[in-house]
PDB file of N, CA, C and O in Angstrom:
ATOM      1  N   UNK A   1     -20.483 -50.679   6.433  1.00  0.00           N
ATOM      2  CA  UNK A   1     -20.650 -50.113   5.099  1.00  0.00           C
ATOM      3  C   UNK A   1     -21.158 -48.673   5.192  1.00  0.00           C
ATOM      4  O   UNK A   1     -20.610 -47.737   4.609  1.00  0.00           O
ATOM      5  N   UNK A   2     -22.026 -48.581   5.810  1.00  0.00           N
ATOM      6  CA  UNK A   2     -22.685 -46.935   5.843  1.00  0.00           C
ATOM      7  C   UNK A   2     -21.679 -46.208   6.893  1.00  0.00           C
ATOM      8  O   UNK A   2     -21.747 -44.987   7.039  1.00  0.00           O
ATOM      9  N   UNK A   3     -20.820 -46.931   7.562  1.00  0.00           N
ATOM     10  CA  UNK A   3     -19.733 -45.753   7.653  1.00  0.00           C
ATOM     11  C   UNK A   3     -18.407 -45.454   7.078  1.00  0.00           C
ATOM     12  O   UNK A   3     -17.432 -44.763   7.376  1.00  0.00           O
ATOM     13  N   UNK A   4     -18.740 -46.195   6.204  1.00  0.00           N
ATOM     14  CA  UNK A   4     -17.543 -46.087   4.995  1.00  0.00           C
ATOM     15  C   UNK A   4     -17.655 -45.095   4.159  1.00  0.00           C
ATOM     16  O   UNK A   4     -16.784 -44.290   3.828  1.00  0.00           O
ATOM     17  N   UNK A   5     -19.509 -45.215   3.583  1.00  0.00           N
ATOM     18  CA  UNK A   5     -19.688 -44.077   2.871  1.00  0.00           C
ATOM     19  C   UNK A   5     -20.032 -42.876   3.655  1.00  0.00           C
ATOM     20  O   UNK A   5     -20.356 -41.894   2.988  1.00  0.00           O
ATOM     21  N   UNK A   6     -20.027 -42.772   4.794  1.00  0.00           N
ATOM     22  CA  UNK A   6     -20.283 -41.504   5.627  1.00  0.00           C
ATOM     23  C   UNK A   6     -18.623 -41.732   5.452  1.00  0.00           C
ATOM     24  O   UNK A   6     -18.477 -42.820   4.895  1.00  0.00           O
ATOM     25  N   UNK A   7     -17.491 -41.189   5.689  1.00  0.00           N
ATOM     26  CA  UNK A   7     -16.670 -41.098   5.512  1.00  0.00           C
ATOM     27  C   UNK A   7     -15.912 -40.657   4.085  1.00  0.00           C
ATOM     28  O   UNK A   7     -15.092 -39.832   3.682  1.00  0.00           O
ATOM     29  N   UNK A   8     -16.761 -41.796   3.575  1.00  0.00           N
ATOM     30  CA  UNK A   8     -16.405 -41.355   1.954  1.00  0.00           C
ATOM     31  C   UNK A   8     -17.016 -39.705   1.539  1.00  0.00           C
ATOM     32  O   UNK A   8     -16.454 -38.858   0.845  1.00  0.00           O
ATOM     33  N   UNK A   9     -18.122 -39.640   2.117  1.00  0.00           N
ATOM     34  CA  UNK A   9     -19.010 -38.457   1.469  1.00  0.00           C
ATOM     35  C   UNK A   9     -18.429 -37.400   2.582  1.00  0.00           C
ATOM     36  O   UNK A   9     -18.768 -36.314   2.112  1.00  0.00           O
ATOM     37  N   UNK A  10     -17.917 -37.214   3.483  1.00  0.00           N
ATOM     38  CA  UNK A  10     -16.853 -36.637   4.258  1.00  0.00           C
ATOM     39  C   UNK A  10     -15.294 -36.300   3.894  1.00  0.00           C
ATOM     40  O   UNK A  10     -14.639 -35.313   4.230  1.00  0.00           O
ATOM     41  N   UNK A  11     -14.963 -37.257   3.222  1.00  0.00           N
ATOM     42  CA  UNK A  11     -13.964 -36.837   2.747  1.00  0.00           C
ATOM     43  C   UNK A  11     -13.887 -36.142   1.387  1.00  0.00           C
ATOM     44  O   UNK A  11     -12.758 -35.877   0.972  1.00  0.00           O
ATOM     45  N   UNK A  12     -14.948 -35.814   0.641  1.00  0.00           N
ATOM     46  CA  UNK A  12     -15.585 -35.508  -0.957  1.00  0.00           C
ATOM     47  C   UNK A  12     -15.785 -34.043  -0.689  1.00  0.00           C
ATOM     48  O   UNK A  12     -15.642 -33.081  -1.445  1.00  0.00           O
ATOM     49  N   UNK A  13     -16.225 -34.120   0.826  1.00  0.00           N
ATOM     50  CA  UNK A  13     -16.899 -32.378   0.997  1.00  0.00           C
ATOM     51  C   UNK A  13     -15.416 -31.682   1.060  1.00  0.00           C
ATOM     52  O   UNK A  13     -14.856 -30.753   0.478  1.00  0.00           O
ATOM     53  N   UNK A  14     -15.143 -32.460   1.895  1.00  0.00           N
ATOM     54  CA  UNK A  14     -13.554 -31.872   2.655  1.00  0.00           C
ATOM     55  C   UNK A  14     -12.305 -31.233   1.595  1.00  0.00           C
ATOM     56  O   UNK A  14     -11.451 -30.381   1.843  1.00  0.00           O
ATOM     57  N   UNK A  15     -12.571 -32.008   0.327  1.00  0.00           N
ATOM     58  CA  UNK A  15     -11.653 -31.711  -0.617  1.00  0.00           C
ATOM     59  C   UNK A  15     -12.342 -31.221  -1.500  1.00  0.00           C
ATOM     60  O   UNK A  15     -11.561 -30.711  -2.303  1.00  0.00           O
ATOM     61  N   UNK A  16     -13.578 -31.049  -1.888  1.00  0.00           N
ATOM     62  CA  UNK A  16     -14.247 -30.349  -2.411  1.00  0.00           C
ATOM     63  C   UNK A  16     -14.158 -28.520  -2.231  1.00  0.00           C
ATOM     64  O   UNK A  16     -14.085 -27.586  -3.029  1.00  0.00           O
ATOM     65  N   UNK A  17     -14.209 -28.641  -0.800  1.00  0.00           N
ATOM     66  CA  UNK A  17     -13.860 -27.192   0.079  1.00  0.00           C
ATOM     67  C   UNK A  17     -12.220 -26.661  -0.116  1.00  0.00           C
ATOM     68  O   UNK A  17     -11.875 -25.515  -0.403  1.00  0.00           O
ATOM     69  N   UNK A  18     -11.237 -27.961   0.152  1.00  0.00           N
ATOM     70  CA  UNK A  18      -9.926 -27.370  -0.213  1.00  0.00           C
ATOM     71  C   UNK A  18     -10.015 -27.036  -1.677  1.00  0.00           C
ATOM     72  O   UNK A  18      -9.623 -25.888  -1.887  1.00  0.00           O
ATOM     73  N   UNK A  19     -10.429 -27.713  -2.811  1.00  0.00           N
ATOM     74  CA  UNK A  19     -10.227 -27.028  -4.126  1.00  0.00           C
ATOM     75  C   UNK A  19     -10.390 -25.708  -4.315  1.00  0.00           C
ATOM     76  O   UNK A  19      -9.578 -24.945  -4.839  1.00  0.00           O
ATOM     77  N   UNK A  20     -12.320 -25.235  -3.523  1.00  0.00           N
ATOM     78  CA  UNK A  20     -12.994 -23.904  -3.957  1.00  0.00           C
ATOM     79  C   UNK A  20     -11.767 -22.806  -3.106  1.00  0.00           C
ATOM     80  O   UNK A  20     -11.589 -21.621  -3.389  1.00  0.00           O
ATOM     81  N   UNK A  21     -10.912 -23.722  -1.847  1.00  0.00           N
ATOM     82  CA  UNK A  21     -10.038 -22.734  -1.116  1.00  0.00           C
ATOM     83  C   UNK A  21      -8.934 -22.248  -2.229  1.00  0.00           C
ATOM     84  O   UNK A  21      -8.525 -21.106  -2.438  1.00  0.00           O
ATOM     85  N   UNK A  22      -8.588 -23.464  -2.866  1.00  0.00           N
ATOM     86  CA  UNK A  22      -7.149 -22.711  -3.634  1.00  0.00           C
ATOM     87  C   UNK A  22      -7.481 -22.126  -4.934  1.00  0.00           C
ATOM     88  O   UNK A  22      -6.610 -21.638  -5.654  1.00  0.00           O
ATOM     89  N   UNK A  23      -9.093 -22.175  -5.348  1.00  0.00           N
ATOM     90  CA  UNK A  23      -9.547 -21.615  -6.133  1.00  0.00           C
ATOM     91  C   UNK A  23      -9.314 -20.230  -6.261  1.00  0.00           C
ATOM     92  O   UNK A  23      -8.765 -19.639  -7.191  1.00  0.00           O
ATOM     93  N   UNK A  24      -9.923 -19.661  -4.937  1.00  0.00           N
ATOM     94  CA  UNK A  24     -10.105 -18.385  -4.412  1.00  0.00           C
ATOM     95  C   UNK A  24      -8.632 -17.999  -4.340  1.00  0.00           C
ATOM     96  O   UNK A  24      -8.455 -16.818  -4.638  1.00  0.00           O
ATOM     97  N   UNK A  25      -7.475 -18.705  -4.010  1.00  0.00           N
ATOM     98  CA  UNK A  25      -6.250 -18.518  -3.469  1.00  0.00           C
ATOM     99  C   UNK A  25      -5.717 -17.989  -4.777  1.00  0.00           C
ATOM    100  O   UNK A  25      -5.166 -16.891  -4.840  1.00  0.00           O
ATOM    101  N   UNK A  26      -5.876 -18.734  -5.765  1.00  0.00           N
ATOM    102  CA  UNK A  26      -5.400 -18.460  -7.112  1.00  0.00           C
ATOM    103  C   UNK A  26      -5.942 -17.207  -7.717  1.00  0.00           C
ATOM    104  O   UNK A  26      -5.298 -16.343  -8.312  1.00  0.00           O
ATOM    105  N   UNK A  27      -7.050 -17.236  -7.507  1.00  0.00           N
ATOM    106  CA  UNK A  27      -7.959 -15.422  -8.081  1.00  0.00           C
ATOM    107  C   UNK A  27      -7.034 -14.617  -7.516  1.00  0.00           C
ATOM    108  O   UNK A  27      -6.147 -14.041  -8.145  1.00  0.00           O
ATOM    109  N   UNK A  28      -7.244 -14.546  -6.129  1.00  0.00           N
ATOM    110  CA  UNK A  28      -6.218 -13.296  -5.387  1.00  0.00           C
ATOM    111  C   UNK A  28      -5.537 -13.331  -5.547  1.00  0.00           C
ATOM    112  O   UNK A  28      -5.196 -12.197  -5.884  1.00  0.00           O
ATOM    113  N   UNK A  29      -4.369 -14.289  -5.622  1.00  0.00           N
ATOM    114  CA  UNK A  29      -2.896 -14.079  -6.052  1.00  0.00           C
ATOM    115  C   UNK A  29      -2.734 -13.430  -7.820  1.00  0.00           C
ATOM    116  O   UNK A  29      -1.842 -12.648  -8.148  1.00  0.00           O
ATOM    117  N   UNK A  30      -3.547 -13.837  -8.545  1.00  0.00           N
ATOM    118  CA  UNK A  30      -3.705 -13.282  -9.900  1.00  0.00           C
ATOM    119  C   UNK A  30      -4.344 -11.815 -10.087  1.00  0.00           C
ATOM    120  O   UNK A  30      -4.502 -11.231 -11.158  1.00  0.00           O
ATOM    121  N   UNK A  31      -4.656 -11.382  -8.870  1.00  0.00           N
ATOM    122  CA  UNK A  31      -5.728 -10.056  -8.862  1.00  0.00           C
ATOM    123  C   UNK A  31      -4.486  -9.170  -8.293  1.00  0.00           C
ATOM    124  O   UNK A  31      -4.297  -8.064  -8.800  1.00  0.00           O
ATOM    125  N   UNK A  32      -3.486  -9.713  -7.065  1.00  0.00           N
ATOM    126  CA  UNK A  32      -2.402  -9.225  -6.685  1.00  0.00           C
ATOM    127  C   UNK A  32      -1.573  -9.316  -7.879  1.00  0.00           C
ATOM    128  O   UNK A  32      -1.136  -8.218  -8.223  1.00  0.00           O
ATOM    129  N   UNK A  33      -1.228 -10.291  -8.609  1.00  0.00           N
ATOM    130  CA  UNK A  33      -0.022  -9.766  -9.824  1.00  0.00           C
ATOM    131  C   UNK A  33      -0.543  -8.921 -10.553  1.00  0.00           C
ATOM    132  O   UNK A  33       0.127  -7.907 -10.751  1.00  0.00           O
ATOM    133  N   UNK A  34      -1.775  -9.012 -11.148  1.00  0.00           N
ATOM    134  CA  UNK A  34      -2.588  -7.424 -11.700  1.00  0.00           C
ATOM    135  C   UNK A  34      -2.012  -6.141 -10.843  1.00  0.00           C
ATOM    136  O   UNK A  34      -1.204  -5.462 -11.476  1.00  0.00           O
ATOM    137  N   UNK A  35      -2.219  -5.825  -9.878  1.00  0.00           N
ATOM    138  CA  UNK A  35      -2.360  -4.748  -9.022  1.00  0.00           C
ATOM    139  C   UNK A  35      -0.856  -4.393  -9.232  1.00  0.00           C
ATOM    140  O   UNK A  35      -0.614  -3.438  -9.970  1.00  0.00           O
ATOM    141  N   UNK A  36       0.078  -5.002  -8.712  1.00  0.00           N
ATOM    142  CA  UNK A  36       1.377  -5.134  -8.997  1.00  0.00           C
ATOM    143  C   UNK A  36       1.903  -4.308 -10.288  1.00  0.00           C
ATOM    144  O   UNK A  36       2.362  -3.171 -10.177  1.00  0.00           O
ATOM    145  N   UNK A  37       1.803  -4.922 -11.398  1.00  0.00           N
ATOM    146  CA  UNK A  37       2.113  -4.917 -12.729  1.00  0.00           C
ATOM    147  C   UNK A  37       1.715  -3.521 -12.826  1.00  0.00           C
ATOM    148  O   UNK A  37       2.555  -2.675 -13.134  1.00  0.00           O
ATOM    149  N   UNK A  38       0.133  -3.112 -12.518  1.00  0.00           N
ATOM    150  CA  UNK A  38      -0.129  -1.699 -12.581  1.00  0.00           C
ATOM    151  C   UNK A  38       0.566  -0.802 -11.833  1.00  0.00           C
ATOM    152  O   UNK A  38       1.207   0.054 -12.442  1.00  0.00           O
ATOM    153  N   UNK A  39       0.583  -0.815 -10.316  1.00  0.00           N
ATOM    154  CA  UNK A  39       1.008   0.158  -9.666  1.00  0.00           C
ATOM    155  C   UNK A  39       3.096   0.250 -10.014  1.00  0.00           C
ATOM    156  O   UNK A  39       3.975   0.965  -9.534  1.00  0.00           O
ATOM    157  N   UNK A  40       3.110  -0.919 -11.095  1.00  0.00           N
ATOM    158  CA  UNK A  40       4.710  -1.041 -11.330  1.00  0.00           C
ATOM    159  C   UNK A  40       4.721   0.224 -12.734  1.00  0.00           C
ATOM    160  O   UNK A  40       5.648   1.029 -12.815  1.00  0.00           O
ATOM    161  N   UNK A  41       3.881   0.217 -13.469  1.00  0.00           N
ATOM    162  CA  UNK A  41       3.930   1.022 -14.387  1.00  0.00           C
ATOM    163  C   UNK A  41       3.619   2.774 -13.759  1.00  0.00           C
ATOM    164  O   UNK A  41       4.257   3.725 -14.211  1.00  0.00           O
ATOM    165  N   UNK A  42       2.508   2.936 -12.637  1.00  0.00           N
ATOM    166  CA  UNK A  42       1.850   4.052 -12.187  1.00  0.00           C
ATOM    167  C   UNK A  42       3.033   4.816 -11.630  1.00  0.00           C
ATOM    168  O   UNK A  42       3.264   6.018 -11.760  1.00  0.00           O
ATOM    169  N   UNK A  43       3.888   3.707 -10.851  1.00  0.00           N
ATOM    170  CA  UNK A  43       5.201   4.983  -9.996  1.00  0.00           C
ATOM    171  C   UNK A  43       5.984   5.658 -10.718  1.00  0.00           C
ATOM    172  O   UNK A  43       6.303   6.780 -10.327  1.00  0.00           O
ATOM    173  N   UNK A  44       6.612   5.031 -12.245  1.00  0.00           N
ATOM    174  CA  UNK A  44       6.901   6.644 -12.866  1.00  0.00           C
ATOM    175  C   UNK A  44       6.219   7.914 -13.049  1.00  0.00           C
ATOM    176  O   UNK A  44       6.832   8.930 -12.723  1.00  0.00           O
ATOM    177  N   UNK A  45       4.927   8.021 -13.568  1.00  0.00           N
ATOM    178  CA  UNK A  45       3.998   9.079 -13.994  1.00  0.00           C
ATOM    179  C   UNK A  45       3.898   9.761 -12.159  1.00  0.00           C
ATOM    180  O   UNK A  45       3.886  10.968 -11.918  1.00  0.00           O
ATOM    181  N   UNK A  46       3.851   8.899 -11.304  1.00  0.00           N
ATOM    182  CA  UNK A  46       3.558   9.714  -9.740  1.00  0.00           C
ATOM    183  C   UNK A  46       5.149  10.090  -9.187  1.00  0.00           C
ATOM    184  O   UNK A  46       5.339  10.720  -8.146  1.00  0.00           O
ATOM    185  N   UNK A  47       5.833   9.777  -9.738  1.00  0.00           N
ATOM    186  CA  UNK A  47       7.163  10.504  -9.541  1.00  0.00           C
ATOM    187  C   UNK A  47       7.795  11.869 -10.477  1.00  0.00           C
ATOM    188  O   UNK A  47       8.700  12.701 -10.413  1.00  0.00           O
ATOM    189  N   UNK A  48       6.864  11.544 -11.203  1.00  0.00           N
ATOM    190  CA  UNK A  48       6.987  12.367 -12.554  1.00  0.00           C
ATOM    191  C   UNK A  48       6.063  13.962 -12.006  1.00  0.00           C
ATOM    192  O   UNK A  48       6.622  15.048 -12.164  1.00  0.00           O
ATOM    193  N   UNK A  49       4.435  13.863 -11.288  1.00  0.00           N
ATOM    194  CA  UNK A  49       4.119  14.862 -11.034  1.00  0.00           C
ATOM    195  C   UNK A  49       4.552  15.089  -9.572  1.00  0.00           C
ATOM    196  O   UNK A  49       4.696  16.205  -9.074  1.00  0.00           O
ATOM    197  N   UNK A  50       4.761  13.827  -8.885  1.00  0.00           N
ATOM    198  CA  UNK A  50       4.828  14.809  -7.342  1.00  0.00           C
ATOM    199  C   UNK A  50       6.777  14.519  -6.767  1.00  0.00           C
ATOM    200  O   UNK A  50       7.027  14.322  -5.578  1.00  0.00           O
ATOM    201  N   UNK A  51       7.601  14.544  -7.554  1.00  0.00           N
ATOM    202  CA  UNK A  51       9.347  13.740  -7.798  1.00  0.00           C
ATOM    203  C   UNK A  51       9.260  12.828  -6.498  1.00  0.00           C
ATOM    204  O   UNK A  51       8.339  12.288  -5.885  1.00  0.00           O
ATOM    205  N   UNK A  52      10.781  12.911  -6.343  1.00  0.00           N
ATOM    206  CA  UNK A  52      11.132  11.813  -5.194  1.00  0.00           C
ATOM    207  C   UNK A  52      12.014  12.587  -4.818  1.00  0.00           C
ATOM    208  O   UNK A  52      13.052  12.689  -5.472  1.00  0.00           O
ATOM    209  N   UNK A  53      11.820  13.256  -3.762  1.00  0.00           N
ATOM    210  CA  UNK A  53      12.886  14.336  -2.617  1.00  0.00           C
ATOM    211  C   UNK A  53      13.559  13.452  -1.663  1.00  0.00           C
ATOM    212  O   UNK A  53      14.373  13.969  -0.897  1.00  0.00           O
ATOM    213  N   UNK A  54      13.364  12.343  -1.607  1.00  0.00           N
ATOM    214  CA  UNK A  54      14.032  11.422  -1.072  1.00  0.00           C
ATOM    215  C   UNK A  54      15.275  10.512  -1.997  1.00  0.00           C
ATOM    216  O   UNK A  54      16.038   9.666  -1.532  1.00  0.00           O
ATOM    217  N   UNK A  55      15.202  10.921  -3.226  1.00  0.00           N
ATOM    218  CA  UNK A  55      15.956  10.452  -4.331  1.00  0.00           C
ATOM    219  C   UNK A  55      16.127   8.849  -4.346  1.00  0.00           C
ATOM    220  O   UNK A  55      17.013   8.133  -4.811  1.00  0.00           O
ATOM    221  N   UNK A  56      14.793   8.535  -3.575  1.00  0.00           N
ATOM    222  CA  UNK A  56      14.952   6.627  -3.527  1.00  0.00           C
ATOM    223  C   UNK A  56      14.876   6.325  -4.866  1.00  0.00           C
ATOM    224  O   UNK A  56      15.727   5.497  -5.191  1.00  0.00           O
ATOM    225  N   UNK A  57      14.286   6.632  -5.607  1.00  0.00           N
ATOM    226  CA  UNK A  57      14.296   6.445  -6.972  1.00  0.00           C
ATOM    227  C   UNK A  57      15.058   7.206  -8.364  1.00  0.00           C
ATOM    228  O   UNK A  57      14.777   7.200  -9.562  1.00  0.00           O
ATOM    229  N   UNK A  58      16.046   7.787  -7.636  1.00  0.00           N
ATOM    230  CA  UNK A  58      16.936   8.707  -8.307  1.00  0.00           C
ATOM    231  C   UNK A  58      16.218   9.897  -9.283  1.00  0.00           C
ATOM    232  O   UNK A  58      16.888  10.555 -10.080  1.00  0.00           O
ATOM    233  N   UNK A  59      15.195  10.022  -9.156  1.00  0.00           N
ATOM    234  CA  UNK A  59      14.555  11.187  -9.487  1.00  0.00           C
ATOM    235  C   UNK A  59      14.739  12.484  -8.812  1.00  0.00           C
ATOM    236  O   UNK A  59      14.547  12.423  -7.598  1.00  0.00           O
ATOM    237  N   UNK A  60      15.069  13.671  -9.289  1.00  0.00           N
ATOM    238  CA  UNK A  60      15.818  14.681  -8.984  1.00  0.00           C
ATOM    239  C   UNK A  60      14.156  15.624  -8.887  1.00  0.00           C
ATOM    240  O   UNK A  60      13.658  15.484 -10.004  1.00  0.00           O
ATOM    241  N   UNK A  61      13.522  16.186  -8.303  1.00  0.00           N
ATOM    242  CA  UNK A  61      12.644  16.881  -8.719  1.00  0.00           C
ATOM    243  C   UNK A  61      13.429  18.594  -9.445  1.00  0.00           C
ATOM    244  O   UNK A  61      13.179  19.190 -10.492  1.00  0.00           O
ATOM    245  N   UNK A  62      14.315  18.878  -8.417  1.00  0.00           N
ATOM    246  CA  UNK A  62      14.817  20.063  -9.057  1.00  0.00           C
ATOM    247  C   UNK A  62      15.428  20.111 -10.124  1.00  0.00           C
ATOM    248  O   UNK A  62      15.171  21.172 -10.692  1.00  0.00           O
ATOM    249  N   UNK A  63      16.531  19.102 -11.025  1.00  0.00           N
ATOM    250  CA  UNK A  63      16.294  19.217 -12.451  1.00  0.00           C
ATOM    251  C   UNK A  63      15.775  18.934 -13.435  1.00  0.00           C
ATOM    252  O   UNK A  63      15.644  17.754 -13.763  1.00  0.00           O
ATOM    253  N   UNK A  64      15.389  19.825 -14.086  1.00  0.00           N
ATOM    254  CA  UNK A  64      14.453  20.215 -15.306  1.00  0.00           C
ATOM    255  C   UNK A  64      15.051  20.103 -16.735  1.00  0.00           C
ATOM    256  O   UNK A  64      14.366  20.394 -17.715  1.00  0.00           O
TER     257      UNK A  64
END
C-alpha cells in the first residue's frame, strides 16, 4: 500500500511538472505569435525608410 501511494504521489508530481511545462510552452509560443504579427506589420515602415536594394520585397528604393 505505501508503495502504491509513493507512486501515486510520483506520478501527481510528474504530471503536475508536464502541465506547468506546456504551460510555459503555450506562453512562448503566444509571445512568439505576438512578436511575429508585430515584426509582420514593422517590415513595411523599415523598408519604407531604409528600401530593399535587394528587391526581395519588390521595393524599388530609387523610385519616388
Amino acid at each position: 500500500m505505501v508503495a502504491a501511494d509513493s507512486s501515486l504521489t510520483q506520478a501527481v508530481e510528474e504530471l503536475q511538472a508536464a502541465q506547468l511545462e506546456f504551460q510555459t510552452l503555450d506562453e512562448v509560443i503566444g509571445q512568439l505569435k505576438s512578436l511575429q504579427a508585430r515584426l509582420y506589420y514593422c517590415v513595411p515602415f523599415f523598408l519604407y525608410l531604409f528600401g530593399d536594394p535587394g528587391m526581395k520585397y519588390g521595393v524599388n528604393p530609387n523610385i519616388k
